[in-house]
MOPAC internal coordinates of N, CA, C and O (Angstrom, degrees):
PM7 1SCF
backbone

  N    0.0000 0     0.00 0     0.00 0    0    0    0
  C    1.4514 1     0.00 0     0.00 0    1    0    0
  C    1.5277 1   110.15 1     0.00 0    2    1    0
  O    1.2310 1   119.96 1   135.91 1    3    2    1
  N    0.9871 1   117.69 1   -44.09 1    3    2    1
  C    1.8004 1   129.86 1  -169.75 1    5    3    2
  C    1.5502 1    81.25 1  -121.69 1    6    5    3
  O    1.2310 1   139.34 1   -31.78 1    7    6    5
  N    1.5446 1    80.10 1   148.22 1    7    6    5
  C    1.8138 1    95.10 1  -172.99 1    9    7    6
  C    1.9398 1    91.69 1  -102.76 1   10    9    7
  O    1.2310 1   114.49 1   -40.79 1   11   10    9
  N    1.4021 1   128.04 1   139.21 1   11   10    9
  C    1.2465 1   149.85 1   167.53 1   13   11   10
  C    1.4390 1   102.24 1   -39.14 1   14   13   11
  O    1.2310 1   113.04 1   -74.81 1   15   14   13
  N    1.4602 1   130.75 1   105.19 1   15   14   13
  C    1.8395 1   113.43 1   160.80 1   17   15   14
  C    1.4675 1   123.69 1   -69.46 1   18   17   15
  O    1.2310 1   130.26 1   -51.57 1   19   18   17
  N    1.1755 1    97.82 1   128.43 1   19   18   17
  C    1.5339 1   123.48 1  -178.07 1   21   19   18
  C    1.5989 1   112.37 1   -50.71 1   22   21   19
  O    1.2310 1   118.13 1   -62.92 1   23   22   21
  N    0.9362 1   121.16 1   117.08 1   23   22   21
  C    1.7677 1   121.39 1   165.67 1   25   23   22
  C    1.1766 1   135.03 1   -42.10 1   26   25   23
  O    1.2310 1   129.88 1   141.46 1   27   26   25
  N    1.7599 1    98.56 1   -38.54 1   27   26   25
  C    1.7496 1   108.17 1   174.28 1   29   27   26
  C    1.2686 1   100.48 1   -82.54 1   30   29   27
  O    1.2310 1   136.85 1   -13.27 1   31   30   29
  N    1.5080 1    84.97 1   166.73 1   31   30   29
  C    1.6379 1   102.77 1   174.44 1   33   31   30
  C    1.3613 1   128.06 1   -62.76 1   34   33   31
  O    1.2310 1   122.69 1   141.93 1   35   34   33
  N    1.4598 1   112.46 1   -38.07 1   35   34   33
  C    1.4025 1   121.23 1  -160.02 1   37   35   34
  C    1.7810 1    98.70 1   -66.43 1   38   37   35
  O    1.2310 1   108.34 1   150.85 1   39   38   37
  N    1.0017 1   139.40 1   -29.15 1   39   38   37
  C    1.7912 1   137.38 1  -179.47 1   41   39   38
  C    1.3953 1   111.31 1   -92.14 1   42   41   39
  O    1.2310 1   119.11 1   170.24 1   43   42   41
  N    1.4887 1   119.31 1    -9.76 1   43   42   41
  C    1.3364 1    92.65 1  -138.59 1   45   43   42
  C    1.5367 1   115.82 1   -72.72 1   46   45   43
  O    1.2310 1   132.07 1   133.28 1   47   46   45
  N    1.4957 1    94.29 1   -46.72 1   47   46   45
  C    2.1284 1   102.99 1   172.59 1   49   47   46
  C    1.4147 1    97.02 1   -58.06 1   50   49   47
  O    1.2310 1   115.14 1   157.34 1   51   50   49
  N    1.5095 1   126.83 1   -22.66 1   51   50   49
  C    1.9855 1    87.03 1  -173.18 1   53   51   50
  C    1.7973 1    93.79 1   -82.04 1   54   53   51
  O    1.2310 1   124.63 1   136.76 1   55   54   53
  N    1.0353 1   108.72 1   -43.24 1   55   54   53
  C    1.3276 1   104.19 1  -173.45 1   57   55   54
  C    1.9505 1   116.69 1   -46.02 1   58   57   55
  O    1.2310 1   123.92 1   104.49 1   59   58   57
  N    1.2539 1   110.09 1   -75.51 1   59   58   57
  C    1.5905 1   120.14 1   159.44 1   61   59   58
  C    1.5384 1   105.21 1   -18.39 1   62   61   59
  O    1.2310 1   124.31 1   127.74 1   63   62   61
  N    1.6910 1   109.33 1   -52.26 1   63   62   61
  C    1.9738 1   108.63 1  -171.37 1   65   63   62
  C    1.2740 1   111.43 1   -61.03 1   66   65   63
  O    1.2310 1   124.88 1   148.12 1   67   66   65
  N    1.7135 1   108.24 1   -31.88 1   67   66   65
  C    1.5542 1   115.11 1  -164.06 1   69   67   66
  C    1.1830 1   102.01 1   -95.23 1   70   69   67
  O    1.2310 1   110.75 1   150.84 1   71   70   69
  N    1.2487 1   135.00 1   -29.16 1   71   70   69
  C    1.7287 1   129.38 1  -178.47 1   73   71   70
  C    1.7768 1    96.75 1   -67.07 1   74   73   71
  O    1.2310 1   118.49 1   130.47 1   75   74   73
  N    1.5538 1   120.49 1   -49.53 1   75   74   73
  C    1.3708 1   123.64 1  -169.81 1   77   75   74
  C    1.4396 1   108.97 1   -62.28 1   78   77   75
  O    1.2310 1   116.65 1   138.57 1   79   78   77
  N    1.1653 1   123.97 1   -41.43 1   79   78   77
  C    1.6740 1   127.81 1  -164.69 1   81   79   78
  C    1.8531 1   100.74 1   -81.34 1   82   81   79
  O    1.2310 1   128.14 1   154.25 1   83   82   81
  N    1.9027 1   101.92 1   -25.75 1   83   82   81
  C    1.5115 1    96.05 1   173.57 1   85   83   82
  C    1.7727 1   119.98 1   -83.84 1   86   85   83
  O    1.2310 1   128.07 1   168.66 1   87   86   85
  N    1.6397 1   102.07 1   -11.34 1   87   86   85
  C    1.3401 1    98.22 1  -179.68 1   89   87   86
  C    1.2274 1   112.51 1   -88.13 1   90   89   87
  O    1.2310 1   121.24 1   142.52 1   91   90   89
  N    1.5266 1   115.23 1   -37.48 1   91   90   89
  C    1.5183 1   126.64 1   170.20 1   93   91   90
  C    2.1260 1   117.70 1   -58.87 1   94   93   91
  O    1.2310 1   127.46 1   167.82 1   95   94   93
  N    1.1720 1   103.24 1   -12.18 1   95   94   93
  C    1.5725 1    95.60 1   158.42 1   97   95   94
  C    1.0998 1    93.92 1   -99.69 1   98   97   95
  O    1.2310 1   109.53 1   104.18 1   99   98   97
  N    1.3669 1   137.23 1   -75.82 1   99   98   97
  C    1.6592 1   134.35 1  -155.82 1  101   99   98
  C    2.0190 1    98.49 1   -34.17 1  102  101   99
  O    1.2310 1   130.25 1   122.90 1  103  102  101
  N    1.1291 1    97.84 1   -57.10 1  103  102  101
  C    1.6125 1    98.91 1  -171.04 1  105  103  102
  C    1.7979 1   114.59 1   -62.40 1  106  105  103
  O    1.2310 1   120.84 1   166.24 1  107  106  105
  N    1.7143 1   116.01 1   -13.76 1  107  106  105
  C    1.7261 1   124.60 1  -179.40 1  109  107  106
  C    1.8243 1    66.20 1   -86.00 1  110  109  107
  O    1.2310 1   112.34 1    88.05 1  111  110  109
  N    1.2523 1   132.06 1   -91.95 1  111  110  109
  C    1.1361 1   131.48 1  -150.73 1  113  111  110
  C    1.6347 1   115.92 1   -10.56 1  114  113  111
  O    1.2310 1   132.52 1   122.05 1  115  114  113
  N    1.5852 1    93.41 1   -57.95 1  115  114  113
  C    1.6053 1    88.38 1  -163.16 1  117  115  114
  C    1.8024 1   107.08 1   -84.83 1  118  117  115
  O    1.2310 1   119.51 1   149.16 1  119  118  117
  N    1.1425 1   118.55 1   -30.84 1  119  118  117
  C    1.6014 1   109.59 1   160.42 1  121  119  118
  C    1.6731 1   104.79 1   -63.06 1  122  121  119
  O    1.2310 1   100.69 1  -168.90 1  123  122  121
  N    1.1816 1   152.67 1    11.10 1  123  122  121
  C    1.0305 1   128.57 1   164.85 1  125  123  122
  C    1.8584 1   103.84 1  -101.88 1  126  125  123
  O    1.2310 1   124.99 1   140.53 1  127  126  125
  N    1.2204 1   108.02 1   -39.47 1  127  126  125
  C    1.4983 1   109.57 1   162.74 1  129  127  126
  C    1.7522 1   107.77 1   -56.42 1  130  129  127
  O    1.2310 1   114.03 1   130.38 1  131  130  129
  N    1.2145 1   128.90 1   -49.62 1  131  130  129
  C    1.3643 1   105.25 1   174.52 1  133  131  130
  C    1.0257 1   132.33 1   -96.56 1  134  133  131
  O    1.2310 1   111.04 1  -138.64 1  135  134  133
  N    1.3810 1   134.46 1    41.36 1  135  134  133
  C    1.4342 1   158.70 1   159.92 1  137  135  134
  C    1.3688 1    98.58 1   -96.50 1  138  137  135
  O    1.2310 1   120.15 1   144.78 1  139  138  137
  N    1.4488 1   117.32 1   -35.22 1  139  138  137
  C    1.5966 1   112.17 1  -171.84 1  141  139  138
  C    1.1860 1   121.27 1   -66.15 1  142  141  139
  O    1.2310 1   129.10 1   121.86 1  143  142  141
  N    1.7365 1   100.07 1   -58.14 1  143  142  141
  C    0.8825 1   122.95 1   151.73 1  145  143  142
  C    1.6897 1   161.59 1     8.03 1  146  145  143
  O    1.2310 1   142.01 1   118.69 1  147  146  145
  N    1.9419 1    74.86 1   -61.31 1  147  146  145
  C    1.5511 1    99.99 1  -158.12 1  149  147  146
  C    2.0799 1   100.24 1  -101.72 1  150  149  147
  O    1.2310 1   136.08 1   159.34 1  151  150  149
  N    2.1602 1    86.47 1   -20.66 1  151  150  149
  C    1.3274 1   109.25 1   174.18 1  153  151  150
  C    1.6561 1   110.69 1   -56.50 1  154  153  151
  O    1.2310 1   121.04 1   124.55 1  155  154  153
  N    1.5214 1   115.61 1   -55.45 1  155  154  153
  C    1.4679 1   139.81 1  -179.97 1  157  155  154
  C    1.7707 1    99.19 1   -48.42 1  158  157  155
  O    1.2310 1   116.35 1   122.17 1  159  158  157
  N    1.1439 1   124.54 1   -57.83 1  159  158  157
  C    1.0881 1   136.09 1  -162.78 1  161  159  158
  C    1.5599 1   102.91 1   -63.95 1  162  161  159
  O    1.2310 1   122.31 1   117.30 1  163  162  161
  N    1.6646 1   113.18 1   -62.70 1  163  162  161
  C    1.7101 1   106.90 1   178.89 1  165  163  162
  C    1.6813 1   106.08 1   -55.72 1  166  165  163
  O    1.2310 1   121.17 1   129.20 1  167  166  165
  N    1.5159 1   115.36 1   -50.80 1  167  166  165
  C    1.4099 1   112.60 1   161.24 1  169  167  166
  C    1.3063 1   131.27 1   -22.50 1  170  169  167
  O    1.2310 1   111.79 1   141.47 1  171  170  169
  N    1.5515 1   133.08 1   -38.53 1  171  170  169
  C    1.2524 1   133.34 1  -148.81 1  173  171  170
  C    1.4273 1    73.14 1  -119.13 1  174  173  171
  O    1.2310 1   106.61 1   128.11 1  175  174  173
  N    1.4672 1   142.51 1   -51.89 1  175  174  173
  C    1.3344 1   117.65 1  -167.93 1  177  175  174
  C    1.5322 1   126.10 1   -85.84 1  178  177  175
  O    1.2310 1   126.68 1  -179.20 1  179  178  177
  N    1.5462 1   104.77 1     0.80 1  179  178  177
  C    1.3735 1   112.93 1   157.72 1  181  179  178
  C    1.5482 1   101.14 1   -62.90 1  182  181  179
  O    1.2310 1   119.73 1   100.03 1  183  182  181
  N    1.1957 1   118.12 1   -79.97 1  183  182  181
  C    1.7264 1   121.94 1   168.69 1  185  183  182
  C    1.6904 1   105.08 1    -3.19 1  186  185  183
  O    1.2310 1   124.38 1   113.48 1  187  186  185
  N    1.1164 1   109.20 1   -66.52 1  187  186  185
  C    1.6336 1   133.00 1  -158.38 1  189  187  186
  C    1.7252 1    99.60 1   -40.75 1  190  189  187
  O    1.2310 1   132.05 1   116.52 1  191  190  189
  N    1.6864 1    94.33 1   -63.48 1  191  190  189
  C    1.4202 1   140.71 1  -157.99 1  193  191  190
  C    2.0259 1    95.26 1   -59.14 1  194  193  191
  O    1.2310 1   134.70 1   115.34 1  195  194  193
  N    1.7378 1    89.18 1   -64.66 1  195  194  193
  C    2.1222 1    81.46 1  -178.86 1  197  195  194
  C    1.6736 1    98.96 1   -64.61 1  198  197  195
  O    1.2310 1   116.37 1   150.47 1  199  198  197
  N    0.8001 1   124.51 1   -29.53 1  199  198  197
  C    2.0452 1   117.02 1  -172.50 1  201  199  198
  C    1.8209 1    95.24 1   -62.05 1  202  201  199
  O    1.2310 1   125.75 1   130.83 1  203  202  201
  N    1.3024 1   106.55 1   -49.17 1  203  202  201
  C    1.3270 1   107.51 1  -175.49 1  205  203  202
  C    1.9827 1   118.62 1   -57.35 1  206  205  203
  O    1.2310 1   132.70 1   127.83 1  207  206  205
  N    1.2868 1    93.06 1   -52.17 1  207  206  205
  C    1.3675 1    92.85 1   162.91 1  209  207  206
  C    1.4440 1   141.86 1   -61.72 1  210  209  207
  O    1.2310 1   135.82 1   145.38 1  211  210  209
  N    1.5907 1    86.98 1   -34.62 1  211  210  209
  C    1.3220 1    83.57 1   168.81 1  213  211  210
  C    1.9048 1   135.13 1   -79.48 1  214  213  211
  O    1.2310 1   130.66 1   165.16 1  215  214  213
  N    1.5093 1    97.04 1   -14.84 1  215  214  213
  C    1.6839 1   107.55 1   159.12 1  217  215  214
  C    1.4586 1   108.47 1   -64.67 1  218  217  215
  O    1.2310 1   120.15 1   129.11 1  219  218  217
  N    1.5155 1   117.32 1   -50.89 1  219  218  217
  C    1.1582 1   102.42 1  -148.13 1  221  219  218
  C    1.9446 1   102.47 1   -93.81 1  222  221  219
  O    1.2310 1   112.38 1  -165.22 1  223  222  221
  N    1.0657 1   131.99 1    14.78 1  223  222  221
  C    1.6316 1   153.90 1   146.82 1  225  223  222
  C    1.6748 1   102.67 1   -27.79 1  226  225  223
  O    1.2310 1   112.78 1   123.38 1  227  226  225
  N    1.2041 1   131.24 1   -56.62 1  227  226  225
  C    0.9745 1   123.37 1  -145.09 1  229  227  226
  C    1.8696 1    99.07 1  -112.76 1  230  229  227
  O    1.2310 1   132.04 1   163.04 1  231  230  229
  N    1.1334 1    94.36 1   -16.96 1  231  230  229
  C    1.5415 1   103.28 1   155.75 1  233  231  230
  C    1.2148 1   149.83 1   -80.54 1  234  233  231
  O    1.2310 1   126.99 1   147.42 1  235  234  233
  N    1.4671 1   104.16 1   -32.58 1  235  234  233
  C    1.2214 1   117.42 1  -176.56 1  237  235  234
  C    1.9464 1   110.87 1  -124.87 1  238  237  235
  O    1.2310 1   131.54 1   -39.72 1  239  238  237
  N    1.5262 1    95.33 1   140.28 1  239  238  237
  C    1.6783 1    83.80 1  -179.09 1  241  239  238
  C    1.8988 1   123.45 1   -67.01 1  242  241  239
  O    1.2310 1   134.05 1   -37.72 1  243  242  241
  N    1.4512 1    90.45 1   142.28 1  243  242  241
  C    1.6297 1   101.01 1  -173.51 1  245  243  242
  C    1.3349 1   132.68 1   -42.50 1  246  245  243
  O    1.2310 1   125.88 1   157.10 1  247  246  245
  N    1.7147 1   106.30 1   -22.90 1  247  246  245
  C    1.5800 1   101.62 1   144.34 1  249  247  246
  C    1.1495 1   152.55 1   -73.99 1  250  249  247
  O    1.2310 1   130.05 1   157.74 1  251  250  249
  N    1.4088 1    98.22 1   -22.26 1  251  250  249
  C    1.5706 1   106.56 1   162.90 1  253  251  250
  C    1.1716 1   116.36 1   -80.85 1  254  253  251
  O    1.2310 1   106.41 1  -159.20 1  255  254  253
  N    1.0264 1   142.87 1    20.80 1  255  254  253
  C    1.6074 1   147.81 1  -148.80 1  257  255  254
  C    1.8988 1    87.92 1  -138.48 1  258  257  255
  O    1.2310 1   123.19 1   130.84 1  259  258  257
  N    1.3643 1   111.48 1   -49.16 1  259  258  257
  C    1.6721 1   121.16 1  -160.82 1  261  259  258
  C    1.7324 1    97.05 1   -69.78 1  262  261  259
  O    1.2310 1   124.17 1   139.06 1  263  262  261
  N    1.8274 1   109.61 1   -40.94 1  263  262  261
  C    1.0849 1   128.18 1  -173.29 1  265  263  262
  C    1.5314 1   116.24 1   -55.32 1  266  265  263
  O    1.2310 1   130.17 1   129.56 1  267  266  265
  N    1.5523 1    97.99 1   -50.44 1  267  266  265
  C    1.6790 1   121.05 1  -171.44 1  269  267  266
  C    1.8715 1    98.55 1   -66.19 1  270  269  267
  O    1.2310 1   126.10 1   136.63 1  271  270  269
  N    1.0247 1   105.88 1   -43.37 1  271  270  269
  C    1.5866 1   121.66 1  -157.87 1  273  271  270
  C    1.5273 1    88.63 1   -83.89 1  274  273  271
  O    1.2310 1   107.52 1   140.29 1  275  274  273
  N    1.1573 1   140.88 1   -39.71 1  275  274  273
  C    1.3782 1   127.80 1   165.52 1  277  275  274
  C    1.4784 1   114.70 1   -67.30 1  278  277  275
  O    1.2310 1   105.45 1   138.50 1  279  278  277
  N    1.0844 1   144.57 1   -41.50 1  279  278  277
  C    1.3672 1   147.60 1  -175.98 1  281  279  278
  C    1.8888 1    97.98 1   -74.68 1  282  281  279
  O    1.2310 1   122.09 1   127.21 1  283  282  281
  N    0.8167 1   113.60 1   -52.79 1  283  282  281
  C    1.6603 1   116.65 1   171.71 1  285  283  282
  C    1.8430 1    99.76 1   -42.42 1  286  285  283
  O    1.2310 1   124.36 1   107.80 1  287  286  285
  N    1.2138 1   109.24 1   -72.20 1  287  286  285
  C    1.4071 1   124.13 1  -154.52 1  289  287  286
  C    1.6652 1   101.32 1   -58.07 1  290  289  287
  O    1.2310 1   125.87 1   136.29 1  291  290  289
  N    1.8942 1   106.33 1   -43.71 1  291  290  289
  C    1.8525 1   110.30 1   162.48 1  293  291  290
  C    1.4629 1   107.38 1   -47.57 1  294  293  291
  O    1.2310 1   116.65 1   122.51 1  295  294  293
  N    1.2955 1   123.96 1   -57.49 1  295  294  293
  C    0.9234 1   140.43 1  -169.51 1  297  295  294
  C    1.8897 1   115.90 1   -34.23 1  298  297  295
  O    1.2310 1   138.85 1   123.39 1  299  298  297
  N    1.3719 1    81.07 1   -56.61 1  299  298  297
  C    1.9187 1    99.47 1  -171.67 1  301  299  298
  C    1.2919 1   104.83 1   -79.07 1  302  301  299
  O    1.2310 1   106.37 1   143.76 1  303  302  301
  N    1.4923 1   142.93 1   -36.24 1  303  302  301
  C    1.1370 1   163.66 1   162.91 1  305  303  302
  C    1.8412 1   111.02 1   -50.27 1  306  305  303
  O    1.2310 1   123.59 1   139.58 1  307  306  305
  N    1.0680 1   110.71 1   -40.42 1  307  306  305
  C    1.2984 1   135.64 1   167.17 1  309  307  306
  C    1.6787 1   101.81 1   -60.90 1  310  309  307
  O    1.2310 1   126.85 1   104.38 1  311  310  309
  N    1.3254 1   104.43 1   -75.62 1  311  310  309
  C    1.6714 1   110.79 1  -177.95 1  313  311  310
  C    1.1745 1   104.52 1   -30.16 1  314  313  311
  O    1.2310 1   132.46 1   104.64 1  315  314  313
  N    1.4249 1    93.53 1   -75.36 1  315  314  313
  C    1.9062 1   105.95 1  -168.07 1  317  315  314
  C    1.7260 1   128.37 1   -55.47 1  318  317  315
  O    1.2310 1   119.42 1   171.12 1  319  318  317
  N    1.2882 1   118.71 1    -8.88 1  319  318  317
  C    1.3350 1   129.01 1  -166.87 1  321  319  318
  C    1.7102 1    76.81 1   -94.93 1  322  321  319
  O    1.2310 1   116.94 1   110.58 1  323  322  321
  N    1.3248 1   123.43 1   -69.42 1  323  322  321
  C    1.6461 1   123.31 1   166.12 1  325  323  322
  C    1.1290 1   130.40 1   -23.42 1  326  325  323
  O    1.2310 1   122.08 1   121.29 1  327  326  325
  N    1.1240 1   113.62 1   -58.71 1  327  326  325
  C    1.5899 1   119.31 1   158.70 1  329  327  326
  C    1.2700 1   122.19 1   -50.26 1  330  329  327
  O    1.2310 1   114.50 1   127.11 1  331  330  329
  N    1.6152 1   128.02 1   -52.89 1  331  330  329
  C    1.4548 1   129.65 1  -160.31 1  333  331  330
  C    1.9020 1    95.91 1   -86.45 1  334  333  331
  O    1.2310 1   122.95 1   158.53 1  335  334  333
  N    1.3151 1   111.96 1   -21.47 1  335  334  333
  C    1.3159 1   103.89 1   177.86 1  337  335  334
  C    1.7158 1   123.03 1   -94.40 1  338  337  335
  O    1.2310 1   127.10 1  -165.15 1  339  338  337
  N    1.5144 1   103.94 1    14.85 1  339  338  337
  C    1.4435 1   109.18 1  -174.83 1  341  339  338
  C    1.6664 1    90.05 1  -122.90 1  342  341  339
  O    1.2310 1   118.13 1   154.08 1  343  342  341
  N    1.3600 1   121.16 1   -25.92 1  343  342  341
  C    1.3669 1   128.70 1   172.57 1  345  343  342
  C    1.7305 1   100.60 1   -45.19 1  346  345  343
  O    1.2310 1   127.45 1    97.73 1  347  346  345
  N    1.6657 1   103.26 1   -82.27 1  347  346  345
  C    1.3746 1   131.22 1   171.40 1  349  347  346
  C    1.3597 1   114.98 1   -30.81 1  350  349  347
  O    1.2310 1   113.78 1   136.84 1  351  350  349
  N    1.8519 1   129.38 1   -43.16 1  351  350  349
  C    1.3503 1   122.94 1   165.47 1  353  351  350
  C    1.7043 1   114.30 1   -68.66 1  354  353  351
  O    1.2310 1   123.24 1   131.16 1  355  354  353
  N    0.9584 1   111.39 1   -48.84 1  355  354  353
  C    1.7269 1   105.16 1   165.83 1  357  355  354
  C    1.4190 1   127.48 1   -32.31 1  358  357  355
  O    1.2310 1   129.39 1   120.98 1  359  358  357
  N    1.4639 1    99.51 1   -59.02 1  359  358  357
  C    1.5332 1   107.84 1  -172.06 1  361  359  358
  C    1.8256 1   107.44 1   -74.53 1  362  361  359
  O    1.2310 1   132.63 1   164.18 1  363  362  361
  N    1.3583 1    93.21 1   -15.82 1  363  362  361
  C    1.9293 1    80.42 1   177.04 1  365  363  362
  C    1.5494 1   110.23 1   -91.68 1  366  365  363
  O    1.2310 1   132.20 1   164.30 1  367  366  365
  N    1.4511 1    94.04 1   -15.70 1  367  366  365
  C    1.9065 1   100.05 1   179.89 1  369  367  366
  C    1.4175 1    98.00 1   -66.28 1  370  369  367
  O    1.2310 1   116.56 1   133.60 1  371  370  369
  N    1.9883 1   124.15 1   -46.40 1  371  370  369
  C    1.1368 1   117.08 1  -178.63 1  373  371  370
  C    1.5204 1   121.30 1   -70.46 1  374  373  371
  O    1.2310 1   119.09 1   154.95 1  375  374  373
  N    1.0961 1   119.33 1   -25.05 1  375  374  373
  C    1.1427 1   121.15 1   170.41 1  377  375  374
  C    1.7534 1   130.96 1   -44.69 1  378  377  375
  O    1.2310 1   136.38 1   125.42 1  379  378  377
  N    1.7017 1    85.89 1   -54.58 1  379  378  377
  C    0.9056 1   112.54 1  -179.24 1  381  379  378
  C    2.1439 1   119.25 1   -73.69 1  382  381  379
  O    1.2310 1   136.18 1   162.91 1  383  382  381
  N    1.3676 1    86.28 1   -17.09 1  383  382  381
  C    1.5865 1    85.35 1   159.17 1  385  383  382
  C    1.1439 1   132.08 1  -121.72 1  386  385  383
  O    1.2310 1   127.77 1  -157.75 1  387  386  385
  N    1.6592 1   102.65 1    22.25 1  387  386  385
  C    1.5016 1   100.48 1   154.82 1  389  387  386
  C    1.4429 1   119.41 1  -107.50 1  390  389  387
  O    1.2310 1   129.12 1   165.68 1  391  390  389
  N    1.5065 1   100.03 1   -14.32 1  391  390  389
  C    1.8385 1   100.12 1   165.66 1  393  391  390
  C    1.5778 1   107.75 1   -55.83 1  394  393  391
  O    1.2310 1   128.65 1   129.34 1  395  394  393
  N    1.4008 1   100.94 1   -50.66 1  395  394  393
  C    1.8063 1   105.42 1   175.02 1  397  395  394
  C    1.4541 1   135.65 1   -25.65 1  398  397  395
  O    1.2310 1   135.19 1   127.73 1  399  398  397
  N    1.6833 1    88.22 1   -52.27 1  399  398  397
  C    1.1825 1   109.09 1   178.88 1  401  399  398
  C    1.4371 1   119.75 1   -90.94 1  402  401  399
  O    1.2310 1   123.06 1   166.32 1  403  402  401
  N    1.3011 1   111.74 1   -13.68 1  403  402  401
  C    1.8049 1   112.90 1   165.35 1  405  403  402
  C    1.4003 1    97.59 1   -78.67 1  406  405  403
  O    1.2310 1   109.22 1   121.97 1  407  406  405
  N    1.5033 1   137.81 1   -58.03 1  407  406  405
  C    1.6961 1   126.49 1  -171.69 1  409  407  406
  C    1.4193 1   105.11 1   -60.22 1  410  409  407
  O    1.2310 1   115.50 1   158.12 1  411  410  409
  N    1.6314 1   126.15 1   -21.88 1  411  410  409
  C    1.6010 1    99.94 1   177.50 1  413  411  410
  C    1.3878 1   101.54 1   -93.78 1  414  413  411
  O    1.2310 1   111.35 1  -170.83 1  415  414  413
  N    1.3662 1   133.89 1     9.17 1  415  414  413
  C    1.7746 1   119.72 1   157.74 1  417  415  414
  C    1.1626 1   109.03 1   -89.88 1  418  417  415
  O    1.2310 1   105.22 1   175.27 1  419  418  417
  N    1.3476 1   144.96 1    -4.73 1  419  418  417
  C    0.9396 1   136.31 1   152.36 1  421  419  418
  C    1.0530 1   160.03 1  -108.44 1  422  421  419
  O    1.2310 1   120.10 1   180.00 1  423  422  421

């Protein structure tokens, strides 16, 4: 998968450039699969969440229902601001080490 770095001199930055630029997609790759992912998942338990409410409507009084459904809705809003802001620190960490690694090849 990753190519071995060479000892001599003559490979070594292309090699080092090409292992880094292959780990730095493989590694966008798999944070972009689990952003999707993680998207599908709040998705399906939003789903979950109106089915749930809507059983429990006729059971429970409408303020506690408005109450629950606001703390849920903080709740998910919460996640996702978490998510998109740990997304966003990644990609500047990667960013930031592939500029690295372009100023030390050159």
């Amino acid at each position: 998968m990753i190519k071995q770095l060479s000892l001599n001199d003559n490979n070594l930055p292309n090699d080092f450039i090409d292992n880094s630029e292959r780990i730095l997609k493989d590694i966008t790759k798999v944070l972009q699969t689990s952003i999707t992912t993680l998207q599908s998942i709040i998705n399906e338990y939003q789903l979950k969440e109106k089915e749930f409410l809507k059983e429990t409507t006729s059971i429970t009084e409408t303020s506690l229902i408005d109450s629950q459904e606001a703390l849920i809705l903080d709740q998910k809003d919460s996640l996702i601001v978490d998510l998109t802001t740990k997304y966003e620190d990644i990609v500047k960490i990667l960013n930031e080490i592939k500029k690295k690694n372009q100023e030390e090849s050159e």
